[in-house]
PAZAPA-4460 file (N, C-alpha, C; in steps of 0.05 Angstrom, whole numbers, plus 32768, in hexadecimal, padded with zeros to 4 digits):
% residues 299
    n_x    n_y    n_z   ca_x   ca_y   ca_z    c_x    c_y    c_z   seq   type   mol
   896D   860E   84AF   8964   8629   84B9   8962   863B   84A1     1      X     A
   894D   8653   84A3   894E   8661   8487   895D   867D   848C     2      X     A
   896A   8680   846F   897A   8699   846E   896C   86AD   845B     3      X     A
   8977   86C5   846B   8972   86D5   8451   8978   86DC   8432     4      X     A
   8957   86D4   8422   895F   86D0   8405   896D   86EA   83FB     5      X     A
   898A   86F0   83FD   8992   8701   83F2   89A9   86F6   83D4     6      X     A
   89AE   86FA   83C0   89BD   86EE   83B1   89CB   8701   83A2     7      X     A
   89D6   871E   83B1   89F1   8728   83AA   8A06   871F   83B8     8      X     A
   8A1F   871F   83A3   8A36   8717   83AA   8A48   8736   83B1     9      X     A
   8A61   8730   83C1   8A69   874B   83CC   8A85   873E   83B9    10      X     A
   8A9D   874E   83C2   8AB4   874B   83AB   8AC4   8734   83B1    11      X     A
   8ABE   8723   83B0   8AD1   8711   83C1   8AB5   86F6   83B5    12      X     A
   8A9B   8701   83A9   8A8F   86E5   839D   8A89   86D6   83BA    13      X     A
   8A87   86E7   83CD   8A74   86D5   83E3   8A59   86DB   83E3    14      X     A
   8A46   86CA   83E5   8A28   86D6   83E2   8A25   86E3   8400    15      X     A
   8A08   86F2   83F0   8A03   8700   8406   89F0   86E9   841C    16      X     A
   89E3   86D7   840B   89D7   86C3   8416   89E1   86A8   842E    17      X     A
   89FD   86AC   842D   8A0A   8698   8438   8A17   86AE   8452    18      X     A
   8A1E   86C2   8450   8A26   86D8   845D   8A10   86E1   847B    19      X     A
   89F5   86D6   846E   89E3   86E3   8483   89CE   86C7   8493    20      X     A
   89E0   86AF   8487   89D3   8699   848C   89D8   868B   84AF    21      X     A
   89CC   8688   84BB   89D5   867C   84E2   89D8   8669   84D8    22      X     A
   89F1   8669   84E6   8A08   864C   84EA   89F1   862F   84FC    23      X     A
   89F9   8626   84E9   89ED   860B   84FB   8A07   85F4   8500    24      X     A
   89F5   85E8   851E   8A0D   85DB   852A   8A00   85CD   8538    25      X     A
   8A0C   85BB   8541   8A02   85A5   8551   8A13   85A6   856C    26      X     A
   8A29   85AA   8575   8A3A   85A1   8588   8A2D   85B3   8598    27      X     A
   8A27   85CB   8599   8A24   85E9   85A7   8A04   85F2   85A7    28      X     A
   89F0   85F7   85B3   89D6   85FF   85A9   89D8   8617   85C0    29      X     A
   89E0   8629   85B7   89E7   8644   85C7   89C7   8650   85CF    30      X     A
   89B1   864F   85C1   8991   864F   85C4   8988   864D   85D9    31      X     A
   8990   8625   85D2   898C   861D   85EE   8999   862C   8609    32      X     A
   89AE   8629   860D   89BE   862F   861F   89B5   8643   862E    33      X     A
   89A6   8661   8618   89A4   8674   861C   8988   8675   862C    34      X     A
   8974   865E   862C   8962   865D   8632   8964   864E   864D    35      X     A
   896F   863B   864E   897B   862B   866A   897F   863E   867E    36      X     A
   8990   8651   867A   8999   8665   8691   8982   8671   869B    37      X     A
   8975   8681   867C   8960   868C   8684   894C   8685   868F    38      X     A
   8946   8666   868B   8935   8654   86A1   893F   8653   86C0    39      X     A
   895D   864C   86C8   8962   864B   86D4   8962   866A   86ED    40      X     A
   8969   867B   86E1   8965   8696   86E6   8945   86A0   86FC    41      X     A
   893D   869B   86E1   8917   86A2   86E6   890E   8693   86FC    42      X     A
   891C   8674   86F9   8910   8662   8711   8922   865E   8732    43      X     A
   8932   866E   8733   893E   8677   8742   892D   8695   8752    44      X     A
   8928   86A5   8746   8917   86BF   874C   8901   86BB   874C    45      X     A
   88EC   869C   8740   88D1   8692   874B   88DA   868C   8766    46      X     A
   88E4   8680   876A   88EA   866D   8783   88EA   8680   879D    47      X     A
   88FA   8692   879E   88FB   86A9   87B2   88E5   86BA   87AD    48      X     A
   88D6   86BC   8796   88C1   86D0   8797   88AC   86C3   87A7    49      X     A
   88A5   86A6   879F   8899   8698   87AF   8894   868B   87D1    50      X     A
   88B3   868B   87D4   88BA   868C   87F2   88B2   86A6   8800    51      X     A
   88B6   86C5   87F8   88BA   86DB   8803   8890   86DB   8802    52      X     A
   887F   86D3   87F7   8867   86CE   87EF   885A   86BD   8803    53      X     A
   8863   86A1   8807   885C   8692   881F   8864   8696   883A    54      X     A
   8879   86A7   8835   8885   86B1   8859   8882   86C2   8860    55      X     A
   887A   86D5   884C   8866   86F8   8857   8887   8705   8854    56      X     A
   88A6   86FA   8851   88B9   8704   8866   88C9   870E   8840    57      X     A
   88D5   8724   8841   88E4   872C   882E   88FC   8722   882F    58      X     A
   8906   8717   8846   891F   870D   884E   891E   86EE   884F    59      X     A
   8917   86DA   8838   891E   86C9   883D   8933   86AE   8845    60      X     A
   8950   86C3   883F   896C   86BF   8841   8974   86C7   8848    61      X     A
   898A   86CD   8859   89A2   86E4   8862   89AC   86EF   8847    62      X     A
   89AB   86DE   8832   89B9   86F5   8819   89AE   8706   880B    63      X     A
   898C   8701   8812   8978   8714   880D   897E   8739   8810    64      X     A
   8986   873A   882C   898C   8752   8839   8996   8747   8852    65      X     A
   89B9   8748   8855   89CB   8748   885F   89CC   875C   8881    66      X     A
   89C2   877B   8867   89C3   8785   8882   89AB   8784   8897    67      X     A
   8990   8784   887F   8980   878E   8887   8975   8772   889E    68      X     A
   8983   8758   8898   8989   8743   88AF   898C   8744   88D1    69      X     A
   89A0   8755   88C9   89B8   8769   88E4   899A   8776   88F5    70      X     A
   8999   8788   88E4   8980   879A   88EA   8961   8796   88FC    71      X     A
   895C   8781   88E9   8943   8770   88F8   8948   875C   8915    72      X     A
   8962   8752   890F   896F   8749   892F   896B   8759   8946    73      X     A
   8971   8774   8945   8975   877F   895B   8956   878D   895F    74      X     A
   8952   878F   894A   8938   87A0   8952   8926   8786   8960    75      X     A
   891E   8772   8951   8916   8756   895F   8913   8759   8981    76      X     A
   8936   8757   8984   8941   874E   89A1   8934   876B   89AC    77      X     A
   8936   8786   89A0   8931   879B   89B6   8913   878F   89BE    78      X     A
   8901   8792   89A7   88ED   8787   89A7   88DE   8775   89B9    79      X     A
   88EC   8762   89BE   88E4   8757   89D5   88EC   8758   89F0    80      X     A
   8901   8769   89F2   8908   8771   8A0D   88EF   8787   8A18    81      X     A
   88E4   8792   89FE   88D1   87AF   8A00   88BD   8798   8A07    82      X     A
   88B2   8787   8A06   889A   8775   8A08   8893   876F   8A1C    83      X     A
   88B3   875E   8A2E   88B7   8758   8A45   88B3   876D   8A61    84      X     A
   88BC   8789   8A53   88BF   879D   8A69   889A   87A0   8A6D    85      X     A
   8893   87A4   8A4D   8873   87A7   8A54   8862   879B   8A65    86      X     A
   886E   8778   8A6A   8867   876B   8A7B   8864   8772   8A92    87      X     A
   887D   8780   8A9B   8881   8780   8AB0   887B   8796   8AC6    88      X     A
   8872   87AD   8AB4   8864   87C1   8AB1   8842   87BF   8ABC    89      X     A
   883E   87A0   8AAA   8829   879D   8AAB   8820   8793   8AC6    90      X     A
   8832   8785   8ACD   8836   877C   8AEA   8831   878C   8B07    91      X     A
   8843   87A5   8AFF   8847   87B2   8B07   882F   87C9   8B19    92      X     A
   881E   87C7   8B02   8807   87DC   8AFB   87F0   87C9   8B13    93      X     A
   87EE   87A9   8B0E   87D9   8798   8B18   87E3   879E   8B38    94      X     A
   8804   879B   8B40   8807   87A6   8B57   87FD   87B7   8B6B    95      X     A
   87FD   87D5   8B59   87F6   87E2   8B67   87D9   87E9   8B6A    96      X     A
   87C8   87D9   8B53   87AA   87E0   8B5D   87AA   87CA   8B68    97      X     A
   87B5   87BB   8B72   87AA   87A1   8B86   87B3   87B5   8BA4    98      X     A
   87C1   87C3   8BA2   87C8   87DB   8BBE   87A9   87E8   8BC0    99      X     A
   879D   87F3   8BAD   878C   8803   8BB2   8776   87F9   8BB4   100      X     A
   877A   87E1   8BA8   8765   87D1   8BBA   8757   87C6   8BD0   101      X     A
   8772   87C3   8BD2   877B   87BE   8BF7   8778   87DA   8C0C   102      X     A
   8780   87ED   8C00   8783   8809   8C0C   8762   8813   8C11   103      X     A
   8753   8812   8BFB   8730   8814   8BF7   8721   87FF   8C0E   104      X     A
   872C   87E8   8C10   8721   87DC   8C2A   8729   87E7   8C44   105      X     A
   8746   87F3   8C45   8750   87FD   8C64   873B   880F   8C68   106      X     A
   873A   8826   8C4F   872E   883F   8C51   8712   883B   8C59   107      X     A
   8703   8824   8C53   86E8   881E   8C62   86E5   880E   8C7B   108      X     A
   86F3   8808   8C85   86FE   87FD   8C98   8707   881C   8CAC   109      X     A
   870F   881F   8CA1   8713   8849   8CB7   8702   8855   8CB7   110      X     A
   86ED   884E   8CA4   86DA   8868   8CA7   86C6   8858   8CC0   111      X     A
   86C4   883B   8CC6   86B9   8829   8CD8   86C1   8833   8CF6   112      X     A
   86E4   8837   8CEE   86EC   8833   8D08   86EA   884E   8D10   113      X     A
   86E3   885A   8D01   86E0   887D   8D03   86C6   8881   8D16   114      X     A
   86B8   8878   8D07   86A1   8874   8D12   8696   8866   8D2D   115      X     A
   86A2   884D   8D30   86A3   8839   8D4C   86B0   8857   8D63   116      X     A
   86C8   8861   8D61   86CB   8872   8D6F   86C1   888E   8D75   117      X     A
   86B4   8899   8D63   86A4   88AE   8D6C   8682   889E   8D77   118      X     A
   8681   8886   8D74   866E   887C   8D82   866C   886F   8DA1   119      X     A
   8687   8874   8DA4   8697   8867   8DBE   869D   887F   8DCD   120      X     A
   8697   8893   8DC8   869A   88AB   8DD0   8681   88B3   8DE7   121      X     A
   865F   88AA   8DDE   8658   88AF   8DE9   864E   88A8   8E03   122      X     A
   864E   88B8   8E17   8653   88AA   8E37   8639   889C   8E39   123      X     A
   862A   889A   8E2F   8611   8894   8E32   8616   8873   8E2E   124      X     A
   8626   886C   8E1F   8626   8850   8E20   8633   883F   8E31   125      X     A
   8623   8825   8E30   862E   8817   8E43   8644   87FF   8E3E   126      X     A
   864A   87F6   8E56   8664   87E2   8E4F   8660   87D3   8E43   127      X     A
   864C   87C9   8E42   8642   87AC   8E25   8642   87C3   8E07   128      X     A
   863C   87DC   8E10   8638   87E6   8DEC   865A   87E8   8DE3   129      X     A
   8668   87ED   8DFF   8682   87F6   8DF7   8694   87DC   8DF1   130      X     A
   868F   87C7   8E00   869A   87AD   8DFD   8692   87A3   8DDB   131      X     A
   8679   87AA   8DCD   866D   879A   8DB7   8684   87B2   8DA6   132      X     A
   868C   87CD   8DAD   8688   87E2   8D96   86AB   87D9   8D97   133      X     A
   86BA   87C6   8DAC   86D6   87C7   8DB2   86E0   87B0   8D9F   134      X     A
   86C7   879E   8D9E   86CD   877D   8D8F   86CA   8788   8D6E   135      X     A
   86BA   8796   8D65   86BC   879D   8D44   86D3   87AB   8D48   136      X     A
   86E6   87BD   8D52   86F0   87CD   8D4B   870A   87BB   8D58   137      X     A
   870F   87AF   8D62   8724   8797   8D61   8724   878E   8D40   138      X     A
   870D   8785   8D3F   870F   8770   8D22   8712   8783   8D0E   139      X     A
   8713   8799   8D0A   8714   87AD   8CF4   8735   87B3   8CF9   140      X     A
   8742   87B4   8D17   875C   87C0   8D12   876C   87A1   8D02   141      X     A
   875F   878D   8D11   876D   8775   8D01   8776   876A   8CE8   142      X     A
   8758   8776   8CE2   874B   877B   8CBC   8766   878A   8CA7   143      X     A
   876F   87A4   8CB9   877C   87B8   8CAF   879C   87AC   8CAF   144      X     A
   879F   87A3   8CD0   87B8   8798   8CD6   87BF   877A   8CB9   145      X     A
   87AE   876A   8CB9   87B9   8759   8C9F   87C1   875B   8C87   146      X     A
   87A9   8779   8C7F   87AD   8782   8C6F   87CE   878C   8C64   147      X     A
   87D8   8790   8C73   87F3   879E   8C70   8809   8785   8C76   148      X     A
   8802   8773   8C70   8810   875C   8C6A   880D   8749   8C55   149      X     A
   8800   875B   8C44   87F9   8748   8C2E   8809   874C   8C1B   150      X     A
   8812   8737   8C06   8820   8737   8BF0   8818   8731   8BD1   151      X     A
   8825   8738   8BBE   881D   8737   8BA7   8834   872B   8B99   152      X     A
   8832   8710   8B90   8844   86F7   8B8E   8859   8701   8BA8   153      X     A
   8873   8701   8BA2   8882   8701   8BB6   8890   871A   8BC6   154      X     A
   887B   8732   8BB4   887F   8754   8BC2   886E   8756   8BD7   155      X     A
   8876   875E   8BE6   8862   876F   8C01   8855   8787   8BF8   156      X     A
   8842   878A   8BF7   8823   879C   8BE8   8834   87B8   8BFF   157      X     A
   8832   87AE   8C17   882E   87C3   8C2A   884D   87C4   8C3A   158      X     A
   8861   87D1   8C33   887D   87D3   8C44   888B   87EE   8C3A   159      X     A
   889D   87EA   8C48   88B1   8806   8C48   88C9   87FA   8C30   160      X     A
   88C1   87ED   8C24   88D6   87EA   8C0C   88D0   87E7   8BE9   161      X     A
   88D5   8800   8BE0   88CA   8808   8BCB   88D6   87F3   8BB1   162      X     A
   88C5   87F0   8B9B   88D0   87DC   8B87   88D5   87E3   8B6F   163      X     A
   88E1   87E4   8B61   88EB   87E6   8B3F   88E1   87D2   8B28   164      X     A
   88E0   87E9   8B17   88CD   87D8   8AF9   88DF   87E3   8AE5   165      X     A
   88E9   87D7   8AD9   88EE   87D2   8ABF   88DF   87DE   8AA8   166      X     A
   88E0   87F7   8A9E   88C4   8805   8A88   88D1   8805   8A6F   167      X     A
   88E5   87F7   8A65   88EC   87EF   8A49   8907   87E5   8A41   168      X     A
   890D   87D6   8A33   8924   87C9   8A2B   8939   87D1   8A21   169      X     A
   8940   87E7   8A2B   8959   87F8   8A2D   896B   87FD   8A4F   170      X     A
   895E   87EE   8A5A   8969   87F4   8A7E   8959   8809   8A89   171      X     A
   8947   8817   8A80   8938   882B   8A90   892D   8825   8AAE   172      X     A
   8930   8820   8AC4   891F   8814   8ADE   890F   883C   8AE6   173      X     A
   88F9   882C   8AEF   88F2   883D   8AF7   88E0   8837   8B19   174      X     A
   88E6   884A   8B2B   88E6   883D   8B4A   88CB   884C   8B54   175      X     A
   88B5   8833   8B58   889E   8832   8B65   889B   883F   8B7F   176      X     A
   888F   884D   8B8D   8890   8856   8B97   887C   884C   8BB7   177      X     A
   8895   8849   8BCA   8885   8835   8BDC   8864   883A   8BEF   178      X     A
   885C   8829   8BF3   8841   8830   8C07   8844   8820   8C1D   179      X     A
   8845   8830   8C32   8851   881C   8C4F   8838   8814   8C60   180      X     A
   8827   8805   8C5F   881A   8806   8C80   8825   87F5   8C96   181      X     A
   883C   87F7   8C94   884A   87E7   8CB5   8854   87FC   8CBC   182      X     A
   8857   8811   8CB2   8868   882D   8CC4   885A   882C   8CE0   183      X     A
   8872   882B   8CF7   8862   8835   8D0A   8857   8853   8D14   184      X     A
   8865   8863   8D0A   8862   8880   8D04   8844   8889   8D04   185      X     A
   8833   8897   8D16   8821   8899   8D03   8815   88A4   8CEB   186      X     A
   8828   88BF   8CEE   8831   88D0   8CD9   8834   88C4   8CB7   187      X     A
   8835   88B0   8CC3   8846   88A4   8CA5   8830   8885   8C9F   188      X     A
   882D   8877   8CB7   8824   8861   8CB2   880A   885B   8CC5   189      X     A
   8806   8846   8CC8   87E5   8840   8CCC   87E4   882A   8CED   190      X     A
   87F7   8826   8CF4   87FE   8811   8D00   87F5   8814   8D23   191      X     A
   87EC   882A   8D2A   87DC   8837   8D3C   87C3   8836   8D3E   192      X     A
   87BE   882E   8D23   879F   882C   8D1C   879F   880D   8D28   193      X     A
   87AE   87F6   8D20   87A8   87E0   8D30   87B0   87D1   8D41   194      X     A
   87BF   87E7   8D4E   87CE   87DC   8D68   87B7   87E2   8D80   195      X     A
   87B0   87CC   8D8D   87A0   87CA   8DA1   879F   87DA   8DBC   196      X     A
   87B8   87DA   8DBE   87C1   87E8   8DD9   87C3   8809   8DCC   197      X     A
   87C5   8813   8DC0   87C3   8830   8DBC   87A8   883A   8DB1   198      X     A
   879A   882D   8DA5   8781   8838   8D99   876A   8822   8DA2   199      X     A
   875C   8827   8DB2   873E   881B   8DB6   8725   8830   8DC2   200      X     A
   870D   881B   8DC7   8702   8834   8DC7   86EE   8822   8DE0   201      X     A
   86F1   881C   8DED   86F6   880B   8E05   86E4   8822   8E22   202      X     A
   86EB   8843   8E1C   86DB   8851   8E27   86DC   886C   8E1D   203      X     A
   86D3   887D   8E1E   86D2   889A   8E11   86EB   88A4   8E0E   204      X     A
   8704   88A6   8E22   8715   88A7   8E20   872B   88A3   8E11   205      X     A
   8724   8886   8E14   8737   8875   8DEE   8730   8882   8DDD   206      X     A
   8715   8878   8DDE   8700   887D   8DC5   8711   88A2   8DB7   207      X     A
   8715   88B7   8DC9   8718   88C6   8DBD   8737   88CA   8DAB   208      X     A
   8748   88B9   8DBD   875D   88B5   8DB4   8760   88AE   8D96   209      X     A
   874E   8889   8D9B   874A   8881   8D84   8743   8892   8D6C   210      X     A
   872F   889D   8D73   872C   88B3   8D59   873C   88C1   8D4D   211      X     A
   8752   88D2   8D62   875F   88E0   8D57   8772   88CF   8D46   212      X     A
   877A   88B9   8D4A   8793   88AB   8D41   877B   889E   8D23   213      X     A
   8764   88A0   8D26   875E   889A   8D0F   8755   88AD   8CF3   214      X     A
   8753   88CB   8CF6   8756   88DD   8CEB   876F   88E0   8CE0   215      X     A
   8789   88DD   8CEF   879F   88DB   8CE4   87A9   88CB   8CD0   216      X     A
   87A6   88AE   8CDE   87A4   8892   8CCB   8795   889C   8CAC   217      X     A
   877F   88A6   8CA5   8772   88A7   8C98   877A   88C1   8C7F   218      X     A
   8790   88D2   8C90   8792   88E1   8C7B   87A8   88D4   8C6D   219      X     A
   87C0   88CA   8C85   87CF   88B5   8C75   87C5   8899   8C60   220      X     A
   87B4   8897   8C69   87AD   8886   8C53   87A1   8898   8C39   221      X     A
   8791   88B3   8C37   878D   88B9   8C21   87A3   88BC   8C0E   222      X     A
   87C7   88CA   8C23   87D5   88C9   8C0D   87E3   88B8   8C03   223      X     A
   87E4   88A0   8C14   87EA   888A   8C0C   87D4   8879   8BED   224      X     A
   87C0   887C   8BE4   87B3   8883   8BD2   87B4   888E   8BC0   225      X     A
   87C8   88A8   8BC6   87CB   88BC   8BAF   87E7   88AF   8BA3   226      X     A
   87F3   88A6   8BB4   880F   8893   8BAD   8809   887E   8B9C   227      X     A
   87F1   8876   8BA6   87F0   885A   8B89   87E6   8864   8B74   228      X     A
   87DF   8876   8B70   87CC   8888   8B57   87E5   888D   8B4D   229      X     A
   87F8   8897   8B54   8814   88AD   8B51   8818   8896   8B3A   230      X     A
   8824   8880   8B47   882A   8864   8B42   881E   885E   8B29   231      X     A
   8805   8858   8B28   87F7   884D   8B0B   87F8   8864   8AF8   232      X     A
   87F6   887D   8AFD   87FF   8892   8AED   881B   8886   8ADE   233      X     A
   882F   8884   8AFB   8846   8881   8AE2   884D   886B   8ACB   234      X     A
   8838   8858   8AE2   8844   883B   8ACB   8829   883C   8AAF   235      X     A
   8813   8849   8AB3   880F   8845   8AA1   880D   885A   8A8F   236      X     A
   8827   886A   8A8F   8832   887F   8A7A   8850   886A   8A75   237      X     A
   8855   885A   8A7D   886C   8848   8A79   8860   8832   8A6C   238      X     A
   8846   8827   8A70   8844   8812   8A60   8835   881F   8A47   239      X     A
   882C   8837   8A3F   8827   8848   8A1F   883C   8849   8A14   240      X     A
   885F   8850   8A29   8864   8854   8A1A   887B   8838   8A0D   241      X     A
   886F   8823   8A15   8881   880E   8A14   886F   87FF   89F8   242      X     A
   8853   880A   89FE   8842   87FD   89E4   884A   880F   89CC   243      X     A
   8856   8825   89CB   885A   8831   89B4   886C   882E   89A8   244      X     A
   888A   882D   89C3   88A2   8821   89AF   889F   8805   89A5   245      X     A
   8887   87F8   89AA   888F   87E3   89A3   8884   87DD   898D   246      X     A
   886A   87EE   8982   885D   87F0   896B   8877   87F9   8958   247      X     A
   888C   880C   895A   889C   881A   8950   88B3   8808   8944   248      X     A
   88BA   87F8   8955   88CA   87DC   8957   88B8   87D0   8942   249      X     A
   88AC   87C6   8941   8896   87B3   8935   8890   87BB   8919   250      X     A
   888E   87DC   890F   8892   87DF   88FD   88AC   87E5   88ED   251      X     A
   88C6   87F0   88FE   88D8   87EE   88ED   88DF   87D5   88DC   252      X     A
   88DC   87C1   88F6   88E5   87A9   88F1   88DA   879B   88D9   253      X     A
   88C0   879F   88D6   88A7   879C   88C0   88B6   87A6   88A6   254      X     A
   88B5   87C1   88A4   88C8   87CE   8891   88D8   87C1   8886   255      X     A
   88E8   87B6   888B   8903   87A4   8886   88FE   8788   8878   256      X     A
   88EF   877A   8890   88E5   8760   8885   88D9   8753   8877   257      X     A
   88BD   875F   8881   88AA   8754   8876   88A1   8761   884F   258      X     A
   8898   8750   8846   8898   874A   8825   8883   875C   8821   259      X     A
   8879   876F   8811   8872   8788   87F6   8861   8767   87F0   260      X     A
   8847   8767   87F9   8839   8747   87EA   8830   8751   87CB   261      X     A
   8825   876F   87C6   8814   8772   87AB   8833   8778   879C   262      X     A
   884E   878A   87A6   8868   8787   878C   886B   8766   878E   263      X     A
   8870   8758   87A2   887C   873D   8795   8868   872D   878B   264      X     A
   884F   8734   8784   8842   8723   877B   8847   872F   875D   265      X     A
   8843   873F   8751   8849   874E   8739   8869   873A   8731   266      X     A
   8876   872F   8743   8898   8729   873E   8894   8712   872F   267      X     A
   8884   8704   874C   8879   86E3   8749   8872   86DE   8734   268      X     A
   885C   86F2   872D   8851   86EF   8708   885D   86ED   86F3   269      X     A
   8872   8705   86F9   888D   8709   86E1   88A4   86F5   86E0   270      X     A
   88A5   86E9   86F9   88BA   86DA   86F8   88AC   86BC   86F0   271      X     A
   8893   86B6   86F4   888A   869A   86E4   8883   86A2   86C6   272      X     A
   887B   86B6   86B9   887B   86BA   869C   8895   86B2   8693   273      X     A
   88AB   86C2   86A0   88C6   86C0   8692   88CC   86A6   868E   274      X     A
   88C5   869A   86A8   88CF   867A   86A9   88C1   866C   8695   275      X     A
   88AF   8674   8693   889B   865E   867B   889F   8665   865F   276      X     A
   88AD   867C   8660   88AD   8689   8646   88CD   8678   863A   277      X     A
   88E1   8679   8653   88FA   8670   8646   88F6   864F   8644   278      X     A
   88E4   8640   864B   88DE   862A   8647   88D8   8625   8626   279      X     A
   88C6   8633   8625   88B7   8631   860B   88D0   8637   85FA   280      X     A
   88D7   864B   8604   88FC   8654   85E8   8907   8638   85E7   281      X     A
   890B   8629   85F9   8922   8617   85FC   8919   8605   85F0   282      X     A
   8903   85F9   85EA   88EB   85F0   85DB   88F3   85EC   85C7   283      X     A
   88F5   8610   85BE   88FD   8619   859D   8911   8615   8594   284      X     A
   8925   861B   85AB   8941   8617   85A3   894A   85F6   85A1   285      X     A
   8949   85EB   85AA   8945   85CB   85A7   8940   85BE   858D   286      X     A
   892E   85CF   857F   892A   85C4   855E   8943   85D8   854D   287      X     A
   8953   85D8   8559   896D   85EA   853F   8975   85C5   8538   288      X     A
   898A   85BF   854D   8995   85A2   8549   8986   8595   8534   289      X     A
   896D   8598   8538   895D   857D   852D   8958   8585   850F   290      X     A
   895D   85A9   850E   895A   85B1   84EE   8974   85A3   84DF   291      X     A
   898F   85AB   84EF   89A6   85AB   84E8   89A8   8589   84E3   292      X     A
   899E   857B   84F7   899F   8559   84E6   8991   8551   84CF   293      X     A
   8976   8564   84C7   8972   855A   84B1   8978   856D   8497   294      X     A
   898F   857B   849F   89A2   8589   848E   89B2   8571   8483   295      X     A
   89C3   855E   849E   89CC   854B   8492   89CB   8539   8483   296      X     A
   89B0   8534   848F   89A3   851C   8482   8999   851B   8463   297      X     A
   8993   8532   8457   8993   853D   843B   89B2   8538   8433   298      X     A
   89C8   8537   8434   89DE   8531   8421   89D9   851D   8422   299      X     A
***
């Protein structure tokens, strides 16, 4: 190895040359050593820069971020409880326009039977007109009457028993608000409209009856209408607001996790230079020994 050519002596007759000369040794190559780690180091922080790179995820370990582990758990789990409620929301919403669906056919179906009866009204007709005008308006109360027995999977569309939804993953329920057509009430329900023995139109008489019970029916059904509107109003201000926390969710959670791709790529780069760089040292350092043997080899 070369020293510096210096050739003053200090008081003691030690050169200055031997004073400023690196120890050579064979047992120990501290160089090396120094370069090993530093390999070992660098290729340790490729490895995870690389992982956090292929997995999109900043957290490729729990020892990565400990807490920020904790963190992403719960937000996760709220997360999908918020997902599930949306479902069910969603559900919820198909429900009640499958009501107003159903409700839009009664309502034309009344304006028929509205009609069959102010046409049954007039005396001028005869028993065959009143017999033909008695058989549609049978089949229209029938029409109406099934109607109010229909279900949507295993709920009844049409009853006196209101249902609960679920609008987010904290326990929130929120209670639907029922639409009855079996009430026998008329006040309230429709069920007069297809009961045979109280409403026909059989002769002017009925006929006028009929009508009146069908003006009534009919306003009940408009607000029965305004009830399912009420209804999709609420759920779908429940399912906005179930899509927002869950964007919210989605980004904290993001925050936390997911990997900075343009900083860790900048890392990735720095951390394979270093590595290649302490290679090449170790390289260097590897030819001390081999100076120091043919130090020997000269005596």
């Amino acid at each position: 190895m070369a020293w510096t050519p210096r050739s003053r002596t200090d008081a003691l007759g030690i050169s200055e040359s031997v004073k400023y000369c690196q120890r050579m040794v064979i047992n120990f190559n501290s160089s090396a050593a120094t370069s090993v780690r530093s390999i070992a180091v660098n290729s340790n922080l490729l490895s995870k820069s690389l992982a956090r790179l292929s997995s999109g995820s900043r957290i490729v370990s729990p020892e990565d971020d400990a807490g920020g582990v904790a963190v992403v758990a719960r937000l996760t789990a709220q997360l999908a409880r918020n997902q599930a409620a949306g479902s069910l929301i969603s559900n919820a919403a198909s429900l009640s326009q499958t009501q107003d669906g159903f409700l839009q056919q009664v309502s034309s179906a009344m304006g028929r039977l509205g009609e069959l009866a102010t046409l049954a009204e007039d005396s001028s007709k005869s028993a065959s007109d009143l017999s033909n005008y008695t058989a549609e308006f049978t089949q229209l109360q029938n029409l109406i009457s099934d109607i109010g027995t229909k279900k949507f999977a295993s709920i009844t569309l049409f009853s006196s028993t209101a249902f609960t939804v679920p609008v987010n993953g904290d326990g929130t329920i929120v209670t639907i608000n029922k639409v009855d057509l079996t009430n026998s009430a008329v006040t309230i329900g429709l069920a007069n409209i297809y009961n045979a023995s109280s409403t026909a139109v059989s002769n002017a008489t009925s006929a006028a009856t009929a009508l009146s019970n069908i003006q009534t029916a009919i306003q009940t059904l408009a607000m029965m209408r305004a009830q399912v509107g009420i209804n999709l109003t609420r759920l779908n201000l429940a399912s906005d607001q179930a899509s927002q926390f869950g964007v919210g969710l989605s980004a904290g959670a993001s925050a936390i996790k997911d990997v900075d791709v343009a900083g860790e790529a900048v890392l990735f780069a720095r951390y394979s230079l270093l590595t290649q760089a302490a290679s090449t040292m170790l390289s260097q350092a590897n030819t001390v020994p081999v100076a120091t043997l043919r130090l020997l080899q000269s005596l």
